[in-house]
N, C-alpha and C positions, 0 to 999 in steps of 0.2 A: 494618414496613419495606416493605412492598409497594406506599405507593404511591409512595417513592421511591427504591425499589432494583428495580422490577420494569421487566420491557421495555415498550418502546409497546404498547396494544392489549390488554394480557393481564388488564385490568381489565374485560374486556368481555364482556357478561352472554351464556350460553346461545343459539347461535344468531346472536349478532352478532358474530362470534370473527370478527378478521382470516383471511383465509386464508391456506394455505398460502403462503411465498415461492417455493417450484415449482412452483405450477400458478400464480402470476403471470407468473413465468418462462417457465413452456412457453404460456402464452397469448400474449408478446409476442412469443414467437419464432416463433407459427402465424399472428401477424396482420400483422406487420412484411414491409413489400415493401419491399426493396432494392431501391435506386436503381445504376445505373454508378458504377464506383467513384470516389474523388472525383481531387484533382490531388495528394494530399498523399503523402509517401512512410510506408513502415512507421518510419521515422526518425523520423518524429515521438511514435508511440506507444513506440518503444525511449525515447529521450530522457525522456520524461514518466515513465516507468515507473522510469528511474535517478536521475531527479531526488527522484521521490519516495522513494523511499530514502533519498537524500538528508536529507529535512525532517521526517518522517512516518513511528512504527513504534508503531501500540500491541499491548502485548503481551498474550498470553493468559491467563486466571487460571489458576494453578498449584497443586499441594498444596503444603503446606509440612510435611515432618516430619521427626521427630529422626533423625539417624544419628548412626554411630558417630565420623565428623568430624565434627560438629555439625550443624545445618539443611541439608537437604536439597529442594528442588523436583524435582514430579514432575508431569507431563501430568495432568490429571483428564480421567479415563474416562468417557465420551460417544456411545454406539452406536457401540460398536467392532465391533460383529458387524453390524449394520445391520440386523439384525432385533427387535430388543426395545426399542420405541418407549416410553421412561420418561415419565411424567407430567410434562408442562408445567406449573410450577407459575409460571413468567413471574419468577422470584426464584433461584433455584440457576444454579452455572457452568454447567452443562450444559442446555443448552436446544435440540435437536435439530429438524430440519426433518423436517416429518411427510411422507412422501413414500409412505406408504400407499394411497392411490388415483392416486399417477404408474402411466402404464403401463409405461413402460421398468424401472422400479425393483421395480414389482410384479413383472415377469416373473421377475425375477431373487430373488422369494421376500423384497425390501427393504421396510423400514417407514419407516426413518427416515435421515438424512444426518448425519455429526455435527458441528456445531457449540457450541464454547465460546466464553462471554462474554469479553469484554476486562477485564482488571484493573481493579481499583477502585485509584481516586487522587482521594480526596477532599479537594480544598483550597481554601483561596481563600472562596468565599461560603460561610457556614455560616447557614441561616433560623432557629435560634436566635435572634438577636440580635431577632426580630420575636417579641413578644409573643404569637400563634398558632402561635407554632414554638419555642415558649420549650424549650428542653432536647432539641430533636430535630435530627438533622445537615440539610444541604441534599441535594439529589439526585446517585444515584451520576452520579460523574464518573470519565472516563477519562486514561490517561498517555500521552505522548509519550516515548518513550523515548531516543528521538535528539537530536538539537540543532534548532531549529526555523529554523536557517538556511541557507543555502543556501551552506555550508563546505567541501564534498570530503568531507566524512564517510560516503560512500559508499564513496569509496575507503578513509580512514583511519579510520574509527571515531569513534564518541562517545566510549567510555570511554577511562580512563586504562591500564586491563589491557589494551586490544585495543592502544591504541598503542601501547602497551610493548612489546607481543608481537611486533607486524610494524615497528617504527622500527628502522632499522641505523646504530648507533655508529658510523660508520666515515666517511670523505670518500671520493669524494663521498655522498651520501646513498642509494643506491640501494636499493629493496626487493630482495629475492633472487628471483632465475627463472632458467631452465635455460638456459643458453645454448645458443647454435643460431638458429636461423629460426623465422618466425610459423609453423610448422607444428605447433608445438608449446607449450603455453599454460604459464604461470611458472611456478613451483611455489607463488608466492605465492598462485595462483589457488583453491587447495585450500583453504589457511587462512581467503581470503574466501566461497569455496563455505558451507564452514561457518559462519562469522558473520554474514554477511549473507543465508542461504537464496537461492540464485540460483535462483531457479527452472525457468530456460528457458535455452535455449542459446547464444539473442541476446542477455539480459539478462548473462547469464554473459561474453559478448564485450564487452562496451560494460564491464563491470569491469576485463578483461585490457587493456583499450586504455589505460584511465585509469594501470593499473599502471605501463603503459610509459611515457607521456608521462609521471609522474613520475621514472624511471630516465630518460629522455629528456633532462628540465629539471636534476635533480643532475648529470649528468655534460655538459652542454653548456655552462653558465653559465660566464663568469668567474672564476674565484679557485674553486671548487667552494662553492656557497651551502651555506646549513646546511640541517638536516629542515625547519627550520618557514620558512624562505625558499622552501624548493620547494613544501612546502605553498600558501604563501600564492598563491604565481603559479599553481599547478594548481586550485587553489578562484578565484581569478580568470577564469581560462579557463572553466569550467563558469559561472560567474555570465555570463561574455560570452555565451556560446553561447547560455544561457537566454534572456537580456533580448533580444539581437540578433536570434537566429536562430529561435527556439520560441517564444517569445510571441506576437509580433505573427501567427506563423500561427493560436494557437489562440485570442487575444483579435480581433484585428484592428485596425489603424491607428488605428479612430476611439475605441479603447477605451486604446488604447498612448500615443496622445499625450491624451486629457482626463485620463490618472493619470501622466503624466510616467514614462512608464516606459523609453524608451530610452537606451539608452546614452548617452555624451557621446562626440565623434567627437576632440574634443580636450581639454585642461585638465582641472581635479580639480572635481568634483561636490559642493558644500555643502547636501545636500537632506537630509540623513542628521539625522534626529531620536530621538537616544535614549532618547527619554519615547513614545513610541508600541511596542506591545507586542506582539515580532516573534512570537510563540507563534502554531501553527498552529490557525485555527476546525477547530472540531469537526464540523462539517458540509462542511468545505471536505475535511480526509481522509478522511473516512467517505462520503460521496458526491460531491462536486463534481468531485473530480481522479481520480475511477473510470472517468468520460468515457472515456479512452483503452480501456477494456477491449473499447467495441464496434471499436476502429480493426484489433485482432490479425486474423490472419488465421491459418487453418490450418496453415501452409509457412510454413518459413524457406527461403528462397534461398541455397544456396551457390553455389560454382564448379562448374556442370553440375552440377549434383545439388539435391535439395528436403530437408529435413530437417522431417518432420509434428512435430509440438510434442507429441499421444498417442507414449507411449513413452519420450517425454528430457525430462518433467519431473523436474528436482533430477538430472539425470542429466546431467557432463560430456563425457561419453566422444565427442561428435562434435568434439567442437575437439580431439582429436587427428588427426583423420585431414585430410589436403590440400583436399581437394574442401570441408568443411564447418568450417573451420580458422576462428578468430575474423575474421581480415581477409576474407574470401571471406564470411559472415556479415552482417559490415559493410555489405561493400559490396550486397549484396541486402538490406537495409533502408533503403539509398537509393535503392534501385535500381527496387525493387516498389511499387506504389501501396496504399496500406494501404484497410481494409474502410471504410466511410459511418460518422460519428459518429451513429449512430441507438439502438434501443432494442434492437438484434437483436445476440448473439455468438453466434460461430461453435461446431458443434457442438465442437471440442475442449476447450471453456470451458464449456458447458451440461451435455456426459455426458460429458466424461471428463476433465476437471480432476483432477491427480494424479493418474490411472488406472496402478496398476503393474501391471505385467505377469500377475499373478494376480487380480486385481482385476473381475469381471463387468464393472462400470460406475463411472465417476468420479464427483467431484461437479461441482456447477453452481454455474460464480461469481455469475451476479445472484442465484440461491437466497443466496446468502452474502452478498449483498451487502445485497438488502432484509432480510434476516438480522441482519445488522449495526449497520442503521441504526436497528433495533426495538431492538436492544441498549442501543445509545447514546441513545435517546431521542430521536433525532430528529424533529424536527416533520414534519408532512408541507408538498406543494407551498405548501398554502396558507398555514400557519404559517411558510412559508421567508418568503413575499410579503411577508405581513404583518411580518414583522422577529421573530418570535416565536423566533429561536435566537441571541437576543441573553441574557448571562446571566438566571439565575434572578433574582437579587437586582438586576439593572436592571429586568426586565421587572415586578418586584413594587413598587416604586419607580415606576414608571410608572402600574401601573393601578389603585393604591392597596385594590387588592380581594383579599379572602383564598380567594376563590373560584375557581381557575384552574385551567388543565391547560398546561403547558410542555411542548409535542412529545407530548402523550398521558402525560406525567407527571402524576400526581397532587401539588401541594404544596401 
């Protein structure tokens, strides 16, 4: 199964071993000179970041075993101590960033960072069906876990449990939150804290705002709409915002109008083809829409006060206080000009991603990221050029040769 269940690269002899993804990492971040910063605000990296939520959630491989309910999942353990650097075998969940000669990580007596693979969801092409592949599956593929369109499902959820859980019986439709002023974030906000990992504080703000503008839309409408009437106009609003206001900054006009992408200013839209297959590419979540990561900056902006992002990962506790309350938030990610979409992130993304509070040193999102993409199989730049992360079963239909490698996959 290794040559198509194993990550990119790990097929490679003695000596020609990809290297590390942190010392790729700590190389782009020693050579990368920042430019002034650009005209765009931190709004646009918050936006990106809830949109993709939004479209975009694979999840991690899991144990599965018996309990006394029945089946039970459980995290698989992955250099949880960061010192016993386990054999890459380029094939098991666990596959760990060797970070053994980093020197920040050394200092701190660290070998490795941990990383696990994303779940297998193998569907769709099976290479079976091809006479050299007769009895054997196609290469591991990954799950979307969310809905892969651009619904409010950020706000309400993919599943039928989540929405059961947060939809209110009642007219008008409103989610529950504490009454009082924006000083103080819903109680709804808890429930999505949990389901959706918010990870950051601004991330966490730009959820409590959607909360309201829902509670907003049920109770302002005529006749009181029903959940899925308010649904539908709050998943509309995010679609406007996207198409109107966020696209044409990160594509540009010449790209917004040769794919018909703007909104219509009047009347109803007949472009909508439901034989084209809304499902998000693999390369587009795993890397393309990761762009934003270089735009964060160290600091959130509140009302007179900075809120550094070390420290209040997965941590709500500043949208309770005035100065750093979701609105005040807000408004400093329209307000601040966000970092150069380049090859460089900011130290709090390099060393101390998740870093809690006992923690020596955090991890490093691009380690994670080229991490990731070894996982998924991703081609590299020049296999992107090439068209080489188009399916397995078109690209072998194409080159009619049993001899290939798909992103560094073996099939």
């Amino acid at each position: 199964m290794a040559g198509v269940d194993a990550m990119r690269g790990s097929d490679r002899l003695f000596g020609a071993e990809l290297p590390s993804p942190r010392a790729v990492s700590a190389m782009l971040q020693k050579s990368e000179q920042r430019p002034q910063r650009g005209l765009i605000t931190l709004m646009v990296m918050q936006w990106g970041q809830f949109t993709d939520h939004d479209i975009v959630h694979t999840p991690e491989a899991a144990l599965v075993e018996s309990g006394k309910d029945g089946e039970e999942t459980k995290p698989v353990e992955c250099c949880e101590s960061g010192r016993d650097l386990p054999f890459g075998d380029g094939v098991s969940d666990c596959q760990p960033i060797d970070v053994s000669e980093d020197p920040l990580h050394r200092s701190f007596n660290r070998a490795c960072m941990k990383f696990v693979r994303s779940l297998i969801a193998n569907q769709g092409c099976v290479l079976g069906r091809y006479s050299f592949f007769e009895g054997s599956l196609g290469p591991r593929e990954q799950l979307n876990q969310i809905t892969a369109y651009l619904d409010g499902s950020a706000v309400y959820g993919s599943r039928t449990l989540w929405r059961r859980a947060t939809r209110p019986y009642r007219r008008p439709p409103q989610l529950d939150q504490q009454p009082g002023s924006w000083t103080r974030p819903p109680h709804a906000l808890r429930r999505v804290d949990l389901a959706l990992e918010l990870k950051q504080p601004a991330l966490a703000s730009m959820h409590t705002l959607w909360v309201r503008e829902h509670n907003a839309v049920a109770g302002s409408c005529v006749g009181q709409p029903h959940w899925s009437e308010t649904r539908r106009i709050v998943g509309a609003l995010i679609q406007l915002i996207t198409y109107r206001d966020f696209l044409p900054i990160v594509l540009g006009n010449t790209m917004m109008k040769k794919f018909d992408l703007y909104p219509l200013t009047s009347g109803l839209s007949d472009t909508y083809n439901a034989s084209q297959d809304a499902s998000v590419l693999n390369v587009f979540g795993t890397a393309a829409y990761r762009f934003g990561h270089t735009l964060v900056d160290d600091m959130l902006q509140g009302e007179g006060s900075a809120v550094p992002l070390v420290g209040n990962f997965f941590n709500p506790e500043p949208l309770f206080h005035g100065e750093s309350r979701p609105s005040a938030l807000l408004e400093g990610l329209a307000t601040m000009n966000a970092q150069p979409a380049d090859a460089y992130l900011v130290p709090a993304l390099t060393n101390n991603l998740f870093k809690g509070h006992n923690d020596p040193v955090g991890m490093d999102l691009m380690a994670l990221n080229i991490q990731r993409g070894r996982d998924h199989g991703l081609p590299t730049l020049h296999g992107v050029e090439g068209g080489l992360w188009t399916s397995p079963c078109e690209f072998l239909r194409r080159s009619g040769t049993t001899d290939v490698s798909l992103g560094g996959r073996r099939i």
